[in-house]
N, C-alpha and C positions, 0 to 999 in steps of 0.2 A: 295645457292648451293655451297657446297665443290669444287668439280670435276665433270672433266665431259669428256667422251672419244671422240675424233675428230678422224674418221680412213681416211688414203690416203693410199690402199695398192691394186699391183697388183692381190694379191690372198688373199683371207676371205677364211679361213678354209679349203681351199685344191679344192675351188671354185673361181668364178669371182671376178674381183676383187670389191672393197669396198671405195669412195668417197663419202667422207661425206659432207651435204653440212654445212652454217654456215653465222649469220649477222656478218656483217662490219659494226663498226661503222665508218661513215659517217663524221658528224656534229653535233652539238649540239642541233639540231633539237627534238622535242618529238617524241617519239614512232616511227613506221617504216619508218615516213620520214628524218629521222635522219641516217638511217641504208641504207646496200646494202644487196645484198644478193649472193654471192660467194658459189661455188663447188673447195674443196680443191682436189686437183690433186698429190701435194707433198709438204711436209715437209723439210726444209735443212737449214741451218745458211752457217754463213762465218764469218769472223773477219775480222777488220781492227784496225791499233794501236791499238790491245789485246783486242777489245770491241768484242764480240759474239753478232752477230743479227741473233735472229732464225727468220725464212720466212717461208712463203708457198704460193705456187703457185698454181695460183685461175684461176677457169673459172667465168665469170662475168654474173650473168641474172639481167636486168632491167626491173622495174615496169612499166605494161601497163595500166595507167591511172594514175589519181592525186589522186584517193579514192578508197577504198577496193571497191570488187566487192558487190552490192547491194542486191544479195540472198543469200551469204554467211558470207557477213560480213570480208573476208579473202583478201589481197592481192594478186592481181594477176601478175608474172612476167615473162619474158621470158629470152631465152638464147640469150649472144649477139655473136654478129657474125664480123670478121674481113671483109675485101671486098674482100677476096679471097673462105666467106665461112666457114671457120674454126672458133670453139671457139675462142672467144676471153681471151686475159688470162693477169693476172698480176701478181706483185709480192706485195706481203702486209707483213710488220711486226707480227708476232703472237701478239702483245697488242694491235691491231687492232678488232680482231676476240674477238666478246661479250659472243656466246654463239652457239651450235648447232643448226642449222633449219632443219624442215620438210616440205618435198614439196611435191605434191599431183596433180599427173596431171591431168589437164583438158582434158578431153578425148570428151566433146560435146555428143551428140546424135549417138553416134557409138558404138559399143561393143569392145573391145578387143580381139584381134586374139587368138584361141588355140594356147596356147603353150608360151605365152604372159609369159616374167619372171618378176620376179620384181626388178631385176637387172640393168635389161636392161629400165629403166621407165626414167631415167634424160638423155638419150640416145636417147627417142622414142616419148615424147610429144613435142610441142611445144610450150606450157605453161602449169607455174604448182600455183595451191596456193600456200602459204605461210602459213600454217597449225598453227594459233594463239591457236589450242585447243589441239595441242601435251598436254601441262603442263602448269602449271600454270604460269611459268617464261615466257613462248612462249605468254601466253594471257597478260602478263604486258608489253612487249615488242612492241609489232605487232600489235598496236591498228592504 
């Protein structure tokens, strides 16, 4: 893969806004146990002694279980939470961040409300897959 666009903005095209999510690498681990899985929030460097470190500031979801989910084959994660409730969030170097992810909420045995955006879906579930069949890069990775 060339390139590849990561968005953190508060408005996508004169609409809501647009948080892209994205693996972390982790450890040197294989495939998704190696990796985290972060929602980038924003984009920003700094310098110290004339060195530039670009950042971004991540919401953090953890894997629930030790093995992808066994009817789909997919990892299952959730959002984490501080003890007050709130995302929890960090700061990660960008040559941390491997590649784009797609998440895919676990919605169970319920429908989805009219009016349901898809905007509002990293907002609104409480766990999502980890979508290994976006692309071929995503199925080499998320095993």
């Amino acid at each position: 893969m060339r390139r590849e666009r990561i968005r953190a903005t508060p408005s996508w095209r004169s609409g809501p806004g647009r948080y892209d999510c994205v693996f972390v690498n982790n450890n040197e681990a294989d495939g998704f146990r190696g990796l985290l899985i972060a929602r980038v929030r924003m984009f920003f460097s700094f310098s110290d002694d004339n060195i530039l470190y670009p950042c971004a500031l991540v919401e953090w979801f953890s894997p629930v279980g030790n093995e992808p989910d066994t009817d789909t084959g997919m990892w299952i994660v959730e959002p984490d939470f501080d003890p007050d409730g709130r995302r929890s969030l960090g700061i990660i170097h960008l040559d941390a961040i491997v590649r784009a992810a797609h998440l895919i909420g676990v919605s169970g045995e319920t429908h989805l409300p009219i009016g349901f955006k898809h905007t509002d879906a990293l907002d609104a579930f409480a766990a999502f897959y980890v979508n290994k069949y976006a692309d071929h890069h995503s199925h080499e990775i998320a095993f």
